[in-house]
C-alpha positions as CSV (number, residue, x, y, z in Angstrom):
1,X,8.5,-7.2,12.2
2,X,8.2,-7.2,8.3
3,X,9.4,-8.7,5.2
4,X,12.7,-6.8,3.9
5,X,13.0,-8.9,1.0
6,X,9.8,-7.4,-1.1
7,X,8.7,-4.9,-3.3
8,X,6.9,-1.8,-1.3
9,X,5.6,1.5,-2.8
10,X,7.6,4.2,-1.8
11,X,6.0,6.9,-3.0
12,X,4.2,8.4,-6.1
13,X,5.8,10.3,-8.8
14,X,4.4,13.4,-8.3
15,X,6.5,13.9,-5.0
16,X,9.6,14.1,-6.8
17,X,8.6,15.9,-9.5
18,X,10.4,18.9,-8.4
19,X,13.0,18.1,-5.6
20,X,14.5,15.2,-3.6
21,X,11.9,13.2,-1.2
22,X,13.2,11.9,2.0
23,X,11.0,8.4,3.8
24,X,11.6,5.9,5.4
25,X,10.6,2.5,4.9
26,X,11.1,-0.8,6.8
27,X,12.8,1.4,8.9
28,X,15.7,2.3,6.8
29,X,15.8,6.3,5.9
30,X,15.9,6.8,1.9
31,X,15.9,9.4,-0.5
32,X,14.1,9.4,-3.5
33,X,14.9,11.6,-6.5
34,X,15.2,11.5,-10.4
35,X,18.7,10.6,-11.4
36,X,20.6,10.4,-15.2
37,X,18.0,10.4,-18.1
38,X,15.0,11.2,-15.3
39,X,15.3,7.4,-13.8
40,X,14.4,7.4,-10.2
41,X,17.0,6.4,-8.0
42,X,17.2,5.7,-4.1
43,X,19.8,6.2,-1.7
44,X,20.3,6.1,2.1
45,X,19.4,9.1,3.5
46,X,22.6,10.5,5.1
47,X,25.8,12.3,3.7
48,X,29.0,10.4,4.7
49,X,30.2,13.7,5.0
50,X,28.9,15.2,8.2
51,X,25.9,12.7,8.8
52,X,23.7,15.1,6.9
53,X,20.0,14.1,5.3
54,X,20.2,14.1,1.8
55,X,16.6,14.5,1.0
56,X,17.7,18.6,2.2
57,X,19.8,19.0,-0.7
58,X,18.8,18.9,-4.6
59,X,19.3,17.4,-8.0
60,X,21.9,18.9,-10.9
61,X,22.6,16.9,-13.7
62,X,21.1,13.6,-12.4
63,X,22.9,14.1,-9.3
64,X,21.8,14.3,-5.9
65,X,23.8,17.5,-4.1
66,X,24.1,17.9,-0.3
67,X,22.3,21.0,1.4
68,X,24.8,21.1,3.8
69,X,28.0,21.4,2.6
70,X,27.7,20.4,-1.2
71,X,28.7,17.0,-1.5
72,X,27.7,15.4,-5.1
73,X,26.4,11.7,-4.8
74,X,25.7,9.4,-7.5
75,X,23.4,7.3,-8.1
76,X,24.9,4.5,-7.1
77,X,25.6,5.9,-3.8
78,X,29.1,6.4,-4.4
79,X,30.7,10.3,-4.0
80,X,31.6,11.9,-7.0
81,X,32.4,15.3,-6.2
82,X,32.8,18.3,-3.5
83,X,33.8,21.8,-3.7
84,X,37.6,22.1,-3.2
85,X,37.9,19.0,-1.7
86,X,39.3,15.8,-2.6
87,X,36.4,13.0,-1.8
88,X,37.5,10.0,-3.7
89,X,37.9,7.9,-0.9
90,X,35.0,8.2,0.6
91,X,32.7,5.3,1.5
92,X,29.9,4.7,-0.9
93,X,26.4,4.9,1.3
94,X,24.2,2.6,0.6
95,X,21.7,2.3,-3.0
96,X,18.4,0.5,-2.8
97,X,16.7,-1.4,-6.0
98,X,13.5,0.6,-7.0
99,X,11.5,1.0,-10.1
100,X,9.1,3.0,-11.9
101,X,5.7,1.0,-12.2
102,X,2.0,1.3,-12.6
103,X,1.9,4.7,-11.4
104,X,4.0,4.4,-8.1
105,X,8.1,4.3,-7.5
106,X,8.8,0.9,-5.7
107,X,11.1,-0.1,-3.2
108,X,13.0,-2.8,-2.3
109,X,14.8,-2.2,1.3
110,X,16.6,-5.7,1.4
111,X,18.9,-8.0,-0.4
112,X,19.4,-6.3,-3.6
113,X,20.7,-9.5,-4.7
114,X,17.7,-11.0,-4.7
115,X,15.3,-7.9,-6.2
116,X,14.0,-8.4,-9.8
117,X,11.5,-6.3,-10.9
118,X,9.5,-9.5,-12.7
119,X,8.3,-9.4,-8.7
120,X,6.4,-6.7,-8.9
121,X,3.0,-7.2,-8.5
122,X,0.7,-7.3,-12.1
123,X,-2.1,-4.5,-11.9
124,X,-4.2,-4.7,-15.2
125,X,-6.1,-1.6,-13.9
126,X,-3.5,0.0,-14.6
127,X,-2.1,-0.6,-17.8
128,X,-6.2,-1.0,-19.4
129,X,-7.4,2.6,-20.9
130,X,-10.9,0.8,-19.8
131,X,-9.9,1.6,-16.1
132,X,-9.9,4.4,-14.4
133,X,-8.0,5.5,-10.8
134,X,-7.9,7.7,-8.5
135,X,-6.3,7.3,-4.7
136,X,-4.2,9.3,-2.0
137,X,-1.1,8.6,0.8
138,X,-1.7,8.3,4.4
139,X,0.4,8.3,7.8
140,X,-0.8,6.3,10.3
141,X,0.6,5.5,13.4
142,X,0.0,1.9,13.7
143,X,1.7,-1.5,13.0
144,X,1.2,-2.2,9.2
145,X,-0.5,-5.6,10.6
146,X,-3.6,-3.8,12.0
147,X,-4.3,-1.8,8.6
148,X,-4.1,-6.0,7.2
149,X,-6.5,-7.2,9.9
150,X,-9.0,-3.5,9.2
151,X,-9.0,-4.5,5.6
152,X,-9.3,-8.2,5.6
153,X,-12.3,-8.0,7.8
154,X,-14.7,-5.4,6.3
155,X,-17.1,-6.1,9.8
156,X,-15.8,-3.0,10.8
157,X,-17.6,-0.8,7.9
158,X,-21.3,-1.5,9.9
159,X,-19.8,0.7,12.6
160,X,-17.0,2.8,11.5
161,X,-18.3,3.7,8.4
162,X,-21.9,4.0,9.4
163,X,-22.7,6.5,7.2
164,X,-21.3,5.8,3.6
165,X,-20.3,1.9,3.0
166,X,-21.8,0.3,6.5
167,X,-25.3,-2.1,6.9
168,X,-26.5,-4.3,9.3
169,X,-26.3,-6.8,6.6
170,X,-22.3,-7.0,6.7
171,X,-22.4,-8.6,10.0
172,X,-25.7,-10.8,9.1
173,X,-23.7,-12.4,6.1
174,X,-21.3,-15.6,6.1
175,X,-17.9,-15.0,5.8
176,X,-15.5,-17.5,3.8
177,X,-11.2,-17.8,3.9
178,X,-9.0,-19.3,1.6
179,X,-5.6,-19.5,1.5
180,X,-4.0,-20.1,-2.1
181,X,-0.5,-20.4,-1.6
182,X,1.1,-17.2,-0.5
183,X,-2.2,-15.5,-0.7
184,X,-5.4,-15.2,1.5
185,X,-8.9,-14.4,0.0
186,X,-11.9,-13.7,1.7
187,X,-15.6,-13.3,0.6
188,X,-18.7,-12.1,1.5
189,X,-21.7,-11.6,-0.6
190,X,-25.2,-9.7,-0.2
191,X,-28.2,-10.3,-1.8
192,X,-31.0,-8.5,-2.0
193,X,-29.9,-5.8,0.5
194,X,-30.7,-1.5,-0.3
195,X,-27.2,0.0,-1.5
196,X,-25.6,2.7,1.4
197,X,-24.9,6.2,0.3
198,X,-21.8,5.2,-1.0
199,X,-22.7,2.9,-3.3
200,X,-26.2,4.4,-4.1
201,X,-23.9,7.3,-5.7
202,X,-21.6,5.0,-7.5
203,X,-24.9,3.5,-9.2
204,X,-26.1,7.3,-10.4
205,X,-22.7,8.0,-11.3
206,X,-23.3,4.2,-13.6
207,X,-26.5,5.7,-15.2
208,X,-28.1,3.3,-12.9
209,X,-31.1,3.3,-10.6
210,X,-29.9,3.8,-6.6
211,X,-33.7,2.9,-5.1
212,X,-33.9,-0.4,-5.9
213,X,-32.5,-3.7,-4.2
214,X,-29.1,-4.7,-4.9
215,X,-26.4,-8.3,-4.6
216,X,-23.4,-6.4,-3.0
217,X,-20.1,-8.4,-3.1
218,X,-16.8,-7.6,-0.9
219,X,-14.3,-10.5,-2.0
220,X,-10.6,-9.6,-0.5
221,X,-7.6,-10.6,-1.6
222,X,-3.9,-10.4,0.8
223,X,-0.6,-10.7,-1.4
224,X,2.9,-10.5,0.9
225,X,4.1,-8.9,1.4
226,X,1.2,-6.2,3.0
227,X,-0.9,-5.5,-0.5
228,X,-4.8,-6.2,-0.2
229,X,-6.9,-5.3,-3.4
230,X,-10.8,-5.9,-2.2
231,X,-13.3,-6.5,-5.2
232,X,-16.3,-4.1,-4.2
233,X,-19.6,-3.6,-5.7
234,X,-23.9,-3.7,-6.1
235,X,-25.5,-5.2,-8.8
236,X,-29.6,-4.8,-9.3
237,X,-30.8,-7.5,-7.6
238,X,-31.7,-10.7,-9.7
239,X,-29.5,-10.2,-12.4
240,X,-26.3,-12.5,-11.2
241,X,-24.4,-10.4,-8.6
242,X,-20.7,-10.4,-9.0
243,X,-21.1,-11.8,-12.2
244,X,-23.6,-9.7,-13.0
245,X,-23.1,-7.8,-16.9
246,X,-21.4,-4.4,-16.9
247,X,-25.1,-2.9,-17.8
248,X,-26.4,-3.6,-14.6
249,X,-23.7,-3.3,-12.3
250,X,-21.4,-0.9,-10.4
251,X,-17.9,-2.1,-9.3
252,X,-14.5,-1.5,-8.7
253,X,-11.2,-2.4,-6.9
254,X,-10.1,-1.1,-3.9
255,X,-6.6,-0.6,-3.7
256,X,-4.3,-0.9,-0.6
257,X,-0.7,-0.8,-0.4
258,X,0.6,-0.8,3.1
259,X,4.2,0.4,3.4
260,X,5.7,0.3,7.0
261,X,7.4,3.2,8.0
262,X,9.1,1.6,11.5
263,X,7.3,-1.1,13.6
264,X,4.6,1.0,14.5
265,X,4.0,3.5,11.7
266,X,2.7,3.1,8.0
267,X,2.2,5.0,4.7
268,X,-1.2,3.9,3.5
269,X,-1.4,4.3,-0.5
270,X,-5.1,4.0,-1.3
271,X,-7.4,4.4,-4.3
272,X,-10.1,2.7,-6.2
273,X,-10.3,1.5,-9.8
274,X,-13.4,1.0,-11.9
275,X,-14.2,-0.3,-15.3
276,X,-17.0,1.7,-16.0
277,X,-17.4,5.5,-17.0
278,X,-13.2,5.5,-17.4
279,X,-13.1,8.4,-19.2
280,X,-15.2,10.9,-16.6
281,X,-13.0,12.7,-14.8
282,X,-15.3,14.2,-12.6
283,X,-16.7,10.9,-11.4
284,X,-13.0,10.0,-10.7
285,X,-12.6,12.9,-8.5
286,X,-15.9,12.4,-7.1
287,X,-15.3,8.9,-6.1
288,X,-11.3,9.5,-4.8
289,X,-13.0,12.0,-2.7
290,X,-15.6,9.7,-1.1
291,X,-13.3,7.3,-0.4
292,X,-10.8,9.7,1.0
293,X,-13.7,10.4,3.4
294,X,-14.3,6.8,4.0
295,X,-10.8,5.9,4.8
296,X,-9.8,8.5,7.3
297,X,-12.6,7.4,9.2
298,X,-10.7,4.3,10.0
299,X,-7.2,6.4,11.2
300,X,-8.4,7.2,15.0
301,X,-9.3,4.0,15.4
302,X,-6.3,2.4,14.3
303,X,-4.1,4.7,16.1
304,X,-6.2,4.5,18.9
305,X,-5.7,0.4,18.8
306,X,-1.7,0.6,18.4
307,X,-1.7,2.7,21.8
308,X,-3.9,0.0,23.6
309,X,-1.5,-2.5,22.5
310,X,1.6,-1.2,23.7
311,X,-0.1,0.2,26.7
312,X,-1.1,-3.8,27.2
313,X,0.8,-6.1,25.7
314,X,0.4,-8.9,27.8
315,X,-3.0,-9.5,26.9
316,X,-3.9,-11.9,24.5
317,X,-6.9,-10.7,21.9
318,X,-9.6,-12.8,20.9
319,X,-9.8,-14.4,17.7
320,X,-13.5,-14.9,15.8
321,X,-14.4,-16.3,12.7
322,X,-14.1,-13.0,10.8
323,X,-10.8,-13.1,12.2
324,X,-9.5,-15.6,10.1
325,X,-8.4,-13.3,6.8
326,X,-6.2,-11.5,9.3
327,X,-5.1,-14.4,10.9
328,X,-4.3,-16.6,8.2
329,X,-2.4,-13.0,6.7
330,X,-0.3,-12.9,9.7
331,X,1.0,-16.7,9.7
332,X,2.0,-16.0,6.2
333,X,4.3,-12.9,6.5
334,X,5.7,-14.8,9.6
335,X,6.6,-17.3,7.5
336,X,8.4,-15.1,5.3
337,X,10.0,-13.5,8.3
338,X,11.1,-16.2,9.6
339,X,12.4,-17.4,6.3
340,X,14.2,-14.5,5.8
341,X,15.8,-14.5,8.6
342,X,17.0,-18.3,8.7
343,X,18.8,-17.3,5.6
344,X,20.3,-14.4,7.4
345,X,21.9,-16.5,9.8
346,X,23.2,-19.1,7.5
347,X,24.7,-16.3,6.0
348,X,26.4,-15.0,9.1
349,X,27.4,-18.5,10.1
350,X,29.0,-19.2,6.8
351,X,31.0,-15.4,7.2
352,X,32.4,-16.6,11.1
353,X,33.6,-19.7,9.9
């Protein structure tokens, strides 16, 4: 159902701060935690002792200590220690490849063989003291490819977000795919159109004017092996849109990291970054805020549409022309899932011979 073989955020660091965190991604039950020296480590979620989660227990000198029975793990996922009991031979559990990046703790739930962190994903936004971010963690109950499909195809925002980011005009203007290797980009630009509340605030918050006619611009870009980060923004009208200067112009990046949880479940990282007023906190927190707002709007409708589709799954959807970010999304992680698992059974074939 998904890629194992990638880099997913797990969580932020903030939820480990102060004890172990338990979640499961791709299906596979880990625990997160600061290790040796304050380096996050991750380990499968269950004491080879008595079967216990680990994510109950706590840290004590970088190691992760059982809440059941006081089994010491390391790192690793080997068994260094229990209370009056010898434990050397137990079996090791199993350690996943994460890292420290960017502001989130990443995960990578397959091959470890094959995990370098060089695959990480590049986010300029947030290394740059010129941009600023704020953002938040949903659950959703919903296959990961449905969040792909809400986000590639911002069609949706005239409807479901009626009253901050939505206008007629999103469904009057052309929509353009691309796909540029493992990626998918799609684009649609307004010109000429009033800003909606949303960005009518974003403009204010700019030292802009929010009554006049603006070029908005939604250009979205999916990267396997579920990350989409959507180029937003207004412009006064007449001065070049997109490429309009900073002066005139409010914009920003949406960012969406979808982690699946199992096949039908997700944690939804989302936040926005901008390039203008980077050092206003308020604004920040205004804007987090807003868009918190914006996105929960979406979360009945998408759990709403995962029940439907198990309730009916012999029925075959229709596919548009604003369909075709999603679409093109979807043959691309298949591809990858396919690939991944081709290489699964040469390796199982190899083993049995």
């Amino acid at each position: 159902m998904f890629p194992k073989n990638a880099w997913y955020v797990a969580c932020t660091p903030d939820e480990i701060a102060d004890k172990p965190l338990g979640r499961k991604v791709c299906n596979e039950s880990i625990v997160f935690y600061r290790g040796h020296e304050g380096r996050v480590a991750a380990v499968e979620d269950f004491c080879p002792h008595r079967g216990a989660p680990l994510s109950l227990g706590y840290v004590q000198n970088g190691q992760l200590v059982c809440g059941y029975h006081g089994l010491v793990m390391e790192c690793n996922g080997k068994v260094a220690a229990m209370p009056n009991q010898r434990v050397q031979g137990f079996p090791a559990i199993r350690s996943f490849p994460v890292e420290e990046r960017y502001g989130f703790i990443w995960v990578w739930p397959g091959d470890p063989k094959q995990a370098s962190a060089d695959l990480i994903p590049h986010l300029e936004w947030a290394q740059n003291p010129e941009w600023a971010y704020g953002g938040g963690l949903f659950h959703i109950n919903c296959d990961y490819r449905l969040m792909v499909d809400n986000l590639m195809d911002l069609t949706h925002e005239t409807y479901v977000h009626a009253s901050s980011i939505g206008q007629k005009e999103i469904d009057e203007a052309p929509v353009t795919t691309k796909v540029d290797g493992q990626n998918v980009i799609t684009s649609r630009f307004m010109e000429g159109v009033m800003p909606p509340p949303f960005w009518r605030a974003a403009l204010r918050g700019n030292g802009l004017a929010d009554d006049v006619p603006v070029d908005r611009w939604q250009i979205c870009r999916f990267s396997p092996p579920s990350h989409v980060m959507i180029e937003v923004g207004v412009a006064h009208a007449g001065n070049g849109g997109y490429d309009a200067a900073p002066e005139h112009k409010a914009g920003s990046i949406v960012v969406d990291f979808i982690t699946p949880e199992t096949d039908t479940s997700i944690w939804y990282f989302w936040g926005m970054a901008r390039n203008f007023k980077a050092q206003d906190a308020e604004l920040t927190e205004t804007i987090r805020a807003g868009q918190g707002k914006i996105f929960s709007e979406d979360l009945e409708m998408l759990e709403r549409q995962q029940r439907n589709l198990l309730a009916h799954p012999e029925r075959n959807l229709l596919k548009l022309n604003i369909d075709a970010g999603g679409v093109q999304s979807r043959r691309i992680i298949e591809r990858i899932i396919a690939a991944e698992k081709q290489a699964d059974d040469a390796v199982i074939a190899r083993s049995a011979s």
